[in-house]
Residue, then its C-alpha position, 0 to 999 in steps of 0.5 A: x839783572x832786572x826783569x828780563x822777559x816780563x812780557x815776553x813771559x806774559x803774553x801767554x795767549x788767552x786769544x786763540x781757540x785752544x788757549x782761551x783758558x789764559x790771561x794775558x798775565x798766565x793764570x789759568x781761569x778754571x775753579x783750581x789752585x792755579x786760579x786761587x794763587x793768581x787771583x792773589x799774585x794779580x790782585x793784591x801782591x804784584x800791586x803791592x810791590x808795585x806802588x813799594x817800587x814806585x815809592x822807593x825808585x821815585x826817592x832814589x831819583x830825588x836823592x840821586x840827582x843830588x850834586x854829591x851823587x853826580x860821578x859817572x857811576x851813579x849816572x848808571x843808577x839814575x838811568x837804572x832807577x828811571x827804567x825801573x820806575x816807568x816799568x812800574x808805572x805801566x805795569x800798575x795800571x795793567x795790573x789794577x784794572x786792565x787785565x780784568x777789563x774787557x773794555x776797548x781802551x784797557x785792551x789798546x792799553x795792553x796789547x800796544x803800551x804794557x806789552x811792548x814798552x815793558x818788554x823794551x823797559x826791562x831789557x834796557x834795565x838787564x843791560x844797563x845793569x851789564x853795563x855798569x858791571x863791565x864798567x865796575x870791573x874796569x874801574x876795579x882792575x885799571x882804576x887810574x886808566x877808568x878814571x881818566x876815560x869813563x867820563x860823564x858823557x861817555x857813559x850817557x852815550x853808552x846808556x842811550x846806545x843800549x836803549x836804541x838797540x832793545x827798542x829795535x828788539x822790542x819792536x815785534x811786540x806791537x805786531x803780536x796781536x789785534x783786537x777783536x772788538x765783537x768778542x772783546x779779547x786779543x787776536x794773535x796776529x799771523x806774525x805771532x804764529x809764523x815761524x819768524x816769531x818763534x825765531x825772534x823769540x828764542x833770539x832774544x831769550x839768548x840775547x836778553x837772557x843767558x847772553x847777560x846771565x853769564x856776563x854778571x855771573x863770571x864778571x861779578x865772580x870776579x868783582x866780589x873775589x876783588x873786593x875780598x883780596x882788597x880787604x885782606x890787603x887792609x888787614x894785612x897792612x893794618x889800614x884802616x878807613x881813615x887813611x883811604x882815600x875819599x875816592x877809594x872809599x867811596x868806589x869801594x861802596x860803590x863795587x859792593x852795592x852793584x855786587x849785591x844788586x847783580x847778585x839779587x837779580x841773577x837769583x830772581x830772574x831764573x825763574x823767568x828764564x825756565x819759564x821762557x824755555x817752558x813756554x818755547x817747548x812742549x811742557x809748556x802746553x803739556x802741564x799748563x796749571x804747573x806752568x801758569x804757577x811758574x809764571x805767575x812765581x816769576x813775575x812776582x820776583x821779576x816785579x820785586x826786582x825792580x822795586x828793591x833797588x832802593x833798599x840795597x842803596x840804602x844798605x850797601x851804599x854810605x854816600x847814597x846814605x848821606x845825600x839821603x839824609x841831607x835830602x830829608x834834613x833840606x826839606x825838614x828846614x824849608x818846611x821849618x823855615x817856612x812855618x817860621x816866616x808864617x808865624x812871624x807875618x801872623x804876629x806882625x799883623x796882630x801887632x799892627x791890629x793892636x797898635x791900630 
C-alpha cells in the first residue's frame, strides 16, 4: 500500500478563524518544537525524497518498458511506478514553493491540482497495489489457470477501471475549498463543513484505508507462508534453480518482490491512518501540537513510499535486475559508438586537409 490519504491528511485547515495556526500541510505555525520539526520535514526532507522518488520511479519506467519486462505482471509495475512518479511530481513543487506563497497562482495550484489529483493518484496506487496482490495469489495458487486468463489486456483493463472509481472518489476535493483573494489564504467551502463531507470522509477512510489494510495483510500472509512451503519443497527434493523452469523462477522473483513492497507499505501507512482517525475525532482538536508532529511523521513515510519502490526492485526482483543492466550496457555503446563514429569523420577530414 502506497500513500493512502496523503491529502485527505493534509488539508488540515489554515482557513478558518479557529484554525488559522495551520498550514494546509499541518504544521502549527507558532515559536515551538511542532514549528522547528515541520520546517524540516517541508523544507528539506520531504523535497529530499521527492527528487529521490522522482529519480528512481523515472529509471524504473525506462527500465520496464524493456521488451523483457513486457508480461502481464510487470504491466502493474508500470502502472505502479507511473502513479507513483506523477505524485511526486505535483507533490514537489507544492512542497518547494507553494506552501510558503501567498501568491494567487500557487493557491489555485494547491487547492485545485495538489490536493485533488494527489489524493486520486495515491488511492490508485493503494489499489493497484490490491490489484497485483490478489492477482500474485492467483497466479500462486492456480498458476496454469492465471496463466492462460491473466493476460495483458485484461490486466490493463482492470487497471483503468480502478483508476476511473478513485477519480469519482476523489471528486469532492476540488469542492473543499475557495480562495479568499483579499487575504490571500484558503476558505473552506460549506460542502467541507457540512455533514455530507464528514460522511465521504470517514467513507473513504474505509474504502481507501482499513478495507486495503486488511486485504495485503491476510493475502500477503498467505503469499509469504506460500513461498515458504515452496522452498522447503526445493529443499526436500533436493532442486536446485537450475532445474526450475525460467517461468517458475522468474514469477517466484516476482512473489517476493510484491511481498516485500506489501510489507513496506503496510508499515508506513499506519501512521496516516491513525492520523486520519485523529483528525475525524476530537483529540485531533484537543492535542494539536502532538497532532501536527503525527501528521507531519506520516507524510514523510507516506512520501518515502512512494519513492522506494525502485530500490525493492533492484534488491528483490533478478529480471528487473538484468534489463537494468542491459539498459546501462545499451546506452554505454551508443555513447561509445557515437564517440567512435565522431573521431573517425575528425580523422577523415584531417586526412583529406592534409592530402589536399
Amino acid at each position: 500500500m502506497t500513500i493512502a490519504i496523503y491529502l485527505i491528511n493534509m488539508d488540515m485547515l489554515n482557513n478558518t478563524t479557529s484554525d488559522r495556526n495551520l498550514t494546509v500541510f499541518g504544521r502549527i505555525k507558532s515559536d515551538s518544537v511542532a514549528e522547528i520539526f515541520g520546517e524540516i520535514c517541508t523544507k528539506y526532507v520531504a523535497p529530499a525524497i521527492c527528487i529521490f522518488g522522482i529519480i528512481g520511479n523515472s529509471f524504473s519506467l525506462v527500465v520496464l518498458m524493456r521488451k523483457s519486462l513486457k508480461q502481464s505482471p510487470y504491466i502493474n509495475l508500470k502502472a505502479l511506478t507511473t502513479i507513483n512518479l506523477l505524485a511526486l511530481m505535483i507533490s514537489f513543487p507544492y512542497m518547494l514553493h507553494g506552501e510558503y506563497s501567498r501568491e494567487y497562482g500557487w493557491l489555485w495550484y494547491n487547492i485545485y491540482i495538489f490536493i485533488p489529483l494527489v489524493n486520486w493518484l495515491t488511492a490508485t496506487s493503494v489499489w493497484v497495489v490490491v490489484l497485483m496482490t490478489v492477482e500474485r495469489f492467483v497466479y500462486v495458487r492456480f498458476p496454469l489457470r492465471a496463466k492462460s486468463q491473466f493476460g495483458r489486456t485484461g490486466t490493463i483493463i482492470r487497471i483503468l477501471v480502478v483508476m476511473l472509481i478513485t477519480f469519482a472518489m476523489s471528486l469532492h476535493k476540488f469542492f473543499i475549498y475557495n480562495i479568499d483573494r483579499v487575504r490571500a489564504r484558503y476558505v473552506k467551502t460549506p460542502f467541507a463543513t457540512s455533514r455530507l463531507s464528514y460522511i465521504i470522509d470517514i467513507a473513504l477512510m474505509v474504502v481507501i484505508h482499513f478495507i486495503p489494510l486488511v486485504i495485503l495483510a491476510v493475502v500477503n500472509f498467505l503469499l509469504i507462508r506460500t513461498v515458504r512451503e515452496a522452498r522447503n519443497r526445493r529443499v526436500v527434493f533436493n532442486l536446485r534453480n537450475n532445474q526450475e523452469g525460467g517461468w517458475q523462477k522468474d514469477e517466484r522473483r516476482f512473489t517476493v518482490t510484491l511481498v516485500s513492497i506489501v510489507i513496506l507499505n503496510i508499515c508506513f501507512v499506519g501512521p496516516a491512518t491513525i492520523t486520519d482517525i485523529l483528525k475525524l475525532s476530537t483529540l485531533g482538536m484537543r492535542s494539536r501540537v502532538t497532532f501536527s508532529l503525527m501528521r507531519q511523521i506520516s507524510n514523510v513515510l507516506l512520501l518515502f513510499c512512494l519513492s522506494f519502490n525502485f530500490v525493492l526492485f533492484c534488491t528483490f526482483n533478478k529480471k528487473f535486475l538484468q534489463a537494468m543492466k542491459e539498459t546501462l550496457r545499451i546506452h554505454r555503446f551508443r555513447r561509445g559508438h557515437f564517440k567512435s563514429v565522431k573521431g573517425s569523420e575528425m580523422t577523415f577530414l584531417r586526412s583529406t586537409n592534409f592530402d589536399s
